[in-house]
N, C-alpha and C positions, 0 to 999 in steps of 0.2 A: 504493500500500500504506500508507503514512505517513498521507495523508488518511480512510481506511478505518479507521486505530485510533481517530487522534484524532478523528475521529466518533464513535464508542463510548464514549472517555475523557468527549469532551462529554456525550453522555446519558444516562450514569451519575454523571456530575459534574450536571447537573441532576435526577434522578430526587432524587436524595442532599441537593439543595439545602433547609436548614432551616427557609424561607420558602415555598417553591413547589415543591419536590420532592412527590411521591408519600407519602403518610401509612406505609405502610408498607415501601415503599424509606428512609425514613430512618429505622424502629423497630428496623431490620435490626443484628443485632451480629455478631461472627466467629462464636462458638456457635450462633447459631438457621442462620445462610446453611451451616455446614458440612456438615448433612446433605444440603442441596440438589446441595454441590459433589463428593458419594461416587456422590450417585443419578445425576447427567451425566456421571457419568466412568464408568459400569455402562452407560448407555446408549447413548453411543459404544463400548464393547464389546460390546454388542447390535447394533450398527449393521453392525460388523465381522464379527463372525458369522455375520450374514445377508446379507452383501455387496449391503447396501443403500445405495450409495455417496451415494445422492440423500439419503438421510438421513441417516449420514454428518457428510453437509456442514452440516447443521443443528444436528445434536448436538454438533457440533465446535465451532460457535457458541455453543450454549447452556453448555459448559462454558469456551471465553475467557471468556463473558460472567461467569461465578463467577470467573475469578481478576480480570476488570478490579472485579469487587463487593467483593472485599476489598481490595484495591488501594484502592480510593475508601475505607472503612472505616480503612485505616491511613493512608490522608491526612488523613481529617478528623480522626482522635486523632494527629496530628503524630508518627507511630510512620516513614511513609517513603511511597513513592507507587510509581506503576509504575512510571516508569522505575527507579526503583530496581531493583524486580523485574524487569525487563530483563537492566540488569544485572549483577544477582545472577549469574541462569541465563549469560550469556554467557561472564561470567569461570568458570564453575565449566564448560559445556563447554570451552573452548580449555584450563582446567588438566587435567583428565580426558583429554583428547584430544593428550595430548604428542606423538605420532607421526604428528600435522598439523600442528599448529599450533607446536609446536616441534622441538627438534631432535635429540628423541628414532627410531630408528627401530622397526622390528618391526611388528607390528599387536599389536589392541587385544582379549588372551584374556582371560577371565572373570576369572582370578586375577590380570591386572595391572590391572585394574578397579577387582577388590573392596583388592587393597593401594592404590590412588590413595585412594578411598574412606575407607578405617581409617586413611590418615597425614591426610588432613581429618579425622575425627575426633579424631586426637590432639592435633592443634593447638589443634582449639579444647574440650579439655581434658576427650575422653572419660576414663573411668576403666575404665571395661566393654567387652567386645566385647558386650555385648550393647544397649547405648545405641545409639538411633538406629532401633531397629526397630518403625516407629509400630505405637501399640497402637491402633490406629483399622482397622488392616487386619483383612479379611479372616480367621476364626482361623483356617483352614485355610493360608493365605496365608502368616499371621505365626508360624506353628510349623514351616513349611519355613522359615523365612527365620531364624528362632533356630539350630535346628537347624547350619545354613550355617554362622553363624558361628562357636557353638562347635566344628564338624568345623573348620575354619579354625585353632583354637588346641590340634588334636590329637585333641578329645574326640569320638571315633565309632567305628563300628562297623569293621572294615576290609574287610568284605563284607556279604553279605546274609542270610547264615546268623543272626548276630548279632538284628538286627531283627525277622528272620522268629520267633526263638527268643521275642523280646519281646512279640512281637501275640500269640502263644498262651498266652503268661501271664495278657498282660490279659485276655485273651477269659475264660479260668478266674477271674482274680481278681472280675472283673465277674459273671460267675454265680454266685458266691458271697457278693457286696456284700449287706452288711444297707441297706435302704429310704434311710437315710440317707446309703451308703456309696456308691450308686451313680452319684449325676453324677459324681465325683470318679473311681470304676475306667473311668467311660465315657470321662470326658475322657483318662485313662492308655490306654486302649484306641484312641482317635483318632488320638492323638498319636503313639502309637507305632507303627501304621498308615502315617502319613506318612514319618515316618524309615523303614517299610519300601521304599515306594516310591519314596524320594528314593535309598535303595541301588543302586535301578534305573535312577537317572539319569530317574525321569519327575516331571513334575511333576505334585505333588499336586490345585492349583486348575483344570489346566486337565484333567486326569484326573477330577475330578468333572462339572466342567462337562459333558464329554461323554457321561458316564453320565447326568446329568442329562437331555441331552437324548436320547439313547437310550430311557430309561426312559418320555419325556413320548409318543414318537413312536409306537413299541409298544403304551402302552395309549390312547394315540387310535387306533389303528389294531384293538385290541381292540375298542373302543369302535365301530367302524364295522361290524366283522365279528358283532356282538350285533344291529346291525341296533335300536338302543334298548329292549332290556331286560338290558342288562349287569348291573342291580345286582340284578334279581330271580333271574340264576343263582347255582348254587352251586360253591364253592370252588373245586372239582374242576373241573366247566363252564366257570368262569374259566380255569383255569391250561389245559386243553383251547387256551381262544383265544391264551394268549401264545404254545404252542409252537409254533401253527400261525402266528402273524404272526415267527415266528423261521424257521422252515421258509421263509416267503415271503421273508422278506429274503436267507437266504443264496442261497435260488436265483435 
């Protein structure tokens, strides 16, 4: 296993070399590599999805291979190296993980997680519960995950009536938005969507996901039942085929 990194450490320490390294392996900075490092972290969740395990293992490659790329990137700006990132990640599982690794007992529930979590933040000198929530995620993602913390400091609904009460306003404020008004009722409309379903204990991202893919499966399968003139039927003709590929599914 050891021979297996430091193989990788190697040919990314040569790709990186400013002599003989690769022309644009060494143009590479943290900004240009970190959309690479969003798209291989999506794609091993594509991987898993599809319980594509053969691939998978590939994907799982391809994103060590972004964290050994910045790894190499903060060695050569003398910022720190992998083992460092090593570890980082070590000390910060076995602190997180008191009820193995030390001599705490219990197991390890959400809320004794998210307080490990917020006393590392206070340490190193949050001032917000709301610090800490990268704005890189996801927005569907990172408005469940606001959301969380301020329910954390009291502020929430105490059921679902509340939230449910919220999505119908925005739905009304948003119908009535002047042209200007309306990314801004949309995004209130979203938002509050989410804290609806977060009432319900479901999660938002992976609650779309599945619609997502619901919706893709459905109209390929419209798509097959048109037999190739799908786009020259009408509305009516269309919505004819969804509820017949809805019929087929449940039976």
């Amino acid at each position: 296993m050891t021979q297996n990194i430091d193989r990788l450490l190697t040919i990314m320490k040569r790709l990186r070399d400013p002599e003989r390294g690769c022309e644009w392996d060494t143009a590479q900075r943290f900004e240009t590599i970190a959309p690479y490092t969003i798209e291989e972290a999506y794609e091993v969740a594509d991987a898993i999805e599809r319980k594509d395990y053969e691939d998978l293992k590939g994907e799982l490659g391809d994103l060590l291979f972004q964290v050994v790329f910045h790894a190499q990137i903060a060695s050569d700006e003398d910022h720190f190296d992998f083992g460092a990132v090593v570890e980082t990640i070590s000390d910060k599982m076995e602190r997180r993980h008191p009820h193995i690794f030390g001599n705490e007992g219990g197991v390890m529930e959400e809320t004794r997680w998210e307080d490990l979590k917020a006393a590392e933040r206070s340490e190193a000198g949050s001032d917000s519960a709301m610090d800490g929530v990268a704005k890189a995620l996801p927005a569907l993602m990172r408005s469940q995950k606001l959301q969380k913390r301020a329910a954390r400091h009291g502020f929430d609904w105490p059921d679902a009536e509340g939230p449910r009460a919220k999505v119908l306003e925005e739905i009304e404020e948003l119908s009535k938005a002047s042209p200007e008004e309306r990314e801004e009722e949309a995004g209130d409309l979203l938002f509050a969507a989410v804290n609806l379903v977060r009432a319900y204990g479901i999660d938002a991202e992976q609650a779309l996901r599945a619609a997502n893919a619901k919706f893709e499966r459905r109209f390929r399968a419209m798509e097959d039942l048109a037999g190739g003139d799908f786009d020259t039927r009408s509305l009516e003709a269309q919505e004819e085929l969804w509820q017949a590929v809805k019929r087929a599914e449940k039976s």
